[in-house]
C-alpha positions in Angstrom: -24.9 -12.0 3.4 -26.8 -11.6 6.2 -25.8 -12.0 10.0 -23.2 -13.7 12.5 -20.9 -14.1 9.8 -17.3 -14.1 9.0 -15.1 -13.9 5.6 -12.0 -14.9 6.3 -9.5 -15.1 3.6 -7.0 -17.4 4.7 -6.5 -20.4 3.1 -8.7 -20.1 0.3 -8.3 -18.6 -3.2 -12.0 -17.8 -5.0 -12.6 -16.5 -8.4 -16.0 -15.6 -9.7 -16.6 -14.8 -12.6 -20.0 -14.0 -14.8 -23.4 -15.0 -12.7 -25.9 -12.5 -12.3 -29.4 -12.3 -14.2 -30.9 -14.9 -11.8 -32.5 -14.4 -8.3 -30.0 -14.6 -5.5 -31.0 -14.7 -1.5 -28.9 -12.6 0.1 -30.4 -13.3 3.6 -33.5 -15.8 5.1 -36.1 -12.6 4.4 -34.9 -10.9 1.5 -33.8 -12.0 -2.3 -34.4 -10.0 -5.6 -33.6 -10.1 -9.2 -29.4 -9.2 -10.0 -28.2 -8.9 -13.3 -24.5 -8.9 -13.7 -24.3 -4.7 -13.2 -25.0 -5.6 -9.6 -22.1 -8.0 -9.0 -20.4 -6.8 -5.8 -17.4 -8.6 -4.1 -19.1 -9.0 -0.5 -22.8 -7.9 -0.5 -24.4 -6.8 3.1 -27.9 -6.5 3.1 -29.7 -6.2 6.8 -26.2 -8.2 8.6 -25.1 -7.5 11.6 -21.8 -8.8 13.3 -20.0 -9.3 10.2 -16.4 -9.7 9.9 -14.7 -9.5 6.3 -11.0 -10.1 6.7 -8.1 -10.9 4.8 -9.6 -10.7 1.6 -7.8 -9.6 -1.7 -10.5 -7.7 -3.9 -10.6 -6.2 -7.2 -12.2 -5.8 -10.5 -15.9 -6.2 -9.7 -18.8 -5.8 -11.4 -20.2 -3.0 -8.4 -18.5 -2.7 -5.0 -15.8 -4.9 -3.6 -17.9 -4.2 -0.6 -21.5 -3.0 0.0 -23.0 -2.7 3.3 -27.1 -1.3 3.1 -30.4 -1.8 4.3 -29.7 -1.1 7.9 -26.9 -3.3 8.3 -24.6 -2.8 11.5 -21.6 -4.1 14.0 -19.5 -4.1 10.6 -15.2 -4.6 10.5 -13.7 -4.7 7.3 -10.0 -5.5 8.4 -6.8 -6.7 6.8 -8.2 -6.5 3.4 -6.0 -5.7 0.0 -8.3 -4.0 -2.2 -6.9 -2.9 -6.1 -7.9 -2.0 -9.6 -11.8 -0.7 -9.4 -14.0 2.1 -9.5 -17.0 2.2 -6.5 -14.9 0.6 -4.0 -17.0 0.6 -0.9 -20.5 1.6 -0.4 -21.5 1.8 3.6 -25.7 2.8 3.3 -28.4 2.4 0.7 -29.4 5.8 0.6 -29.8 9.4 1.7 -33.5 8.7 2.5 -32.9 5.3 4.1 -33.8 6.5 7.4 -32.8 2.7 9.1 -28.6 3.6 7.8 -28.7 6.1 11.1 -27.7 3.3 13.1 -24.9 1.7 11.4 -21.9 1.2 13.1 -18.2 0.3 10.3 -14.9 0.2 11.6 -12.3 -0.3 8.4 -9.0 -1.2 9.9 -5.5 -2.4 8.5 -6.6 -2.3 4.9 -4.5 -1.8 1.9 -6.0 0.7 -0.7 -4.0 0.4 -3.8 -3.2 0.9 -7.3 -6.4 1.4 -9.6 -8.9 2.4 -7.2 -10.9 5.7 -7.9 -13.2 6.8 -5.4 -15.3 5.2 -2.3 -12.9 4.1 -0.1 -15.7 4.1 1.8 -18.7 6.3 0.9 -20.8 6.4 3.9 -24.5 7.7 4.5 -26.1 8.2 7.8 -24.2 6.1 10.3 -21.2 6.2 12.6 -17.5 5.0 10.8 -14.6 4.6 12.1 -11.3 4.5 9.6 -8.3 3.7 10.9 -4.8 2.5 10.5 -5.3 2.1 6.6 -3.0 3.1 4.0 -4.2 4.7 1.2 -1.7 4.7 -1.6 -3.8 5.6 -4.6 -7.2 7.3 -5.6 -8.6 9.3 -8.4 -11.1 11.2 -7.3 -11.1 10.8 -3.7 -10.7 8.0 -0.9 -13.2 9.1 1.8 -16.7 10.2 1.2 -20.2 11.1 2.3 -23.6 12.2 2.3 -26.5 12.7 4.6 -25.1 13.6 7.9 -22.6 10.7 8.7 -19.9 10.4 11.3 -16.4 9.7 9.8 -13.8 9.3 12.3 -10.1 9.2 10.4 -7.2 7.9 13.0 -4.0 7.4 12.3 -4.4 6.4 8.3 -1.7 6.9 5.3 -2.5 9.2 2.2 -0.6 9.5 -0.5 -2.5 11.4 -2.9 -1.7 11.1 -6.5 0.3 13.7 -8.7 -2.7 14.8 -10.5 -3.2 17.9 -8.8 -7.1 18.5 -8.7 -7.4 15.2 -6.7 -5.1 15.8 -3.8 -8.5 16.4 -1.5 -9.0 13.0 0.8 -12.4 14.1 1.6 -16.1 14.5 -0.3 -19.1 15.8 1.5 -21.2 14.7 -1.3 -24.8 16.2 -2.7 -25.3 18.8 0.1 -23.9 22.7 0.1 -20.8 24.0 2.3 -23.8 25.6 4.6 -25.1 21.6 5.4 -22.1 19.6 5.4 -19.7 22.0 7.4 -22.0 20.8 10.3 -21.6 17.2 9.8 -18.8 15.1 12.3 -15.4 14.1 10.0 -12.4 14.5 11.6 -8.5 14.1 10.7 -6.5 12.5 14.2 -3.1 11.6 13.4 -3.5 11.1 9.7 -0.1 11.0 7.8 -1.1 13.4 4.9 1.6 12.6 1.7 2.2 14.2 -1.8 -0.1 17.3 -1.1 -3.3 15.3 0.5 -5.5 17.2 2.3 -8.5 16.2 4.3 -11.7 18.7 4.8 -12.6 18.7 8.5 -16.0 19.5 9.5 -18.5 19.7 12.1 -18.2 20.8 15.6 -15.1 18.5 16.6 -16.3 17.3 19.9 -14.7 13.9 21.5 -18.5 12.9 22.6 -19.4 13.2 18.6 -17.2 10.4 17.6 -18.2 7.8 20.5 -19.9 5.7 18.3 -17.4 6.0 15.7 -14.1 4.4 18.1 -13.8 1.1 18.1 -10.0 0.5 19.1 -7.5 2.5 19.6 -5.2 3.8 16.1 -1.7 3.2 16.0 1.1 5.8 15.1 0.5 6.5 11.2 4.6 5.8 11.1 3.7 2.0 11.2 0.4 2.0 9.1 3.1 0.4 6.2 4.3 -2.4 8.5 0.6 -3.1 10.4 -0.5 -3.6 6.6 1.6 -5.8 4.9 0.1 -8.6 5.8 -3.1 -8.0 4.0 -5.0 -9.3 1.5 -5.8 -13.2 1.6 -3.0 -15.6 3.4 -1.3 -18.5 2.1 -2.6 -20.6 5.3 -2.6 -24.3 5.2 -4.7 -26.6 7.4 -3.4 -27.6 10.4 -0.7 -25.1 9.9 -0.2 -21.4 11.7 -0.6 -18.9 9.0 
């Protein structure tokens, strides 16, 4: 997908199952060879302005959502996301010098039962999570490497019973000395079960500018703002 576009989960109900080993365009420049190891949910190569909302998502091949290749002026909202492993991937890699300039807000979305780890895993760019309840991980829910911005407002973590995995937080593939100077920040975050997030970087409100997009709501109503989420039984000519 490239950009200008929205997802919008209302009214619709998709299933796709198999595809891959083909070529697939992804955007008017760019398509390559995928096999089905690289089946993702919703696939963002070089977008910008893209809105996926209201989508129920589980039990892909890859990510449920993958944003890379300098992509930006992302919102994943509203979304109920369940039952699968790399959950979201927000930059193509540590050397992908173009990810710097992404900008994610992830807003209203339901993280729940079966999910391990990426919820998201950022590189580079500026992120802004907020509002989203996170009842089950694994491993971790919130992650990172190279130097990105995370900006947690207002969210829901219940972390499980296993009790090596109560940490929200990775700062991934870089020692204490690198990543205590990176930008992640805890605001408001209802912390449940023994979840604990790793703060680092100076703290700064001028740090996170590019990582607030609205203002977050008590974490009291994160379980009421979400349960709406996931795709809507919407008919047309009909208010969802």
């Amino acid at each position: 997908m490239n950009s200008f576009k929205t997802i919008d989960g209302r009214g619709a109900s998709v299933h796709i199952a198999g595809g891959g080993n083909a070529y697939v365009r992804d955007s008017p420049q760019h398509y390559g060879w995928r096999t089905v190891s690289d089946g993702d949910g919703v696939s963002i190569f070089g977008g910008s302005h893209i809105w996926v909302d209201h989508n129920s998502l589980s039990n892909c091949n890859d990510g449920l959502v993958d944003a890379i290749h300098g992509s930006t002026a992302i919102t994943i909202s509203n979304n109920y996301m369940t039952h699968h492993d790399k959950v979201m991937l927000l930059g193509h890699s540590d050397s992908y010098a173009q990810d710097k300039n992404m900008q994610v807000t992830i807003a209203f979305n339901h993280f729940g039962e079966g999910l391990v780890q990426r919820m998201p895993r950022c590189r580079h760019g500026y992120f802004h999570v907020v509002n989203n309840d996170y009842i089950h991980w694994e491993m971790y829910a919130i992650g990172g490497s190279a130097d990105p911005t995370i900006n947690s407002q207002g969210n829901r973590f219940v972390a499980p019973d296993y009790r090596y995995s109560k940490e929200v937080t990775k700062h991934e593939d870089a020692p204490e000395s690198e990543w205590k100077n990176w930008n992640w920040r805890s605001e408001g975050d209802l912390l449940v079960n023994g979840a604990f997030f790793t703060a680092s970087g100076a703290g700064a409100s001028s740090s996170y500018a590019k990582a607030s997009s609205l203002s977050a709501r008590p974490s009291s109503l994160v379980g009421t703002i979400t349960g709406g989420s996931g795709a809507l039984n919407c008919k047309k000519g009909a208010r969802c």
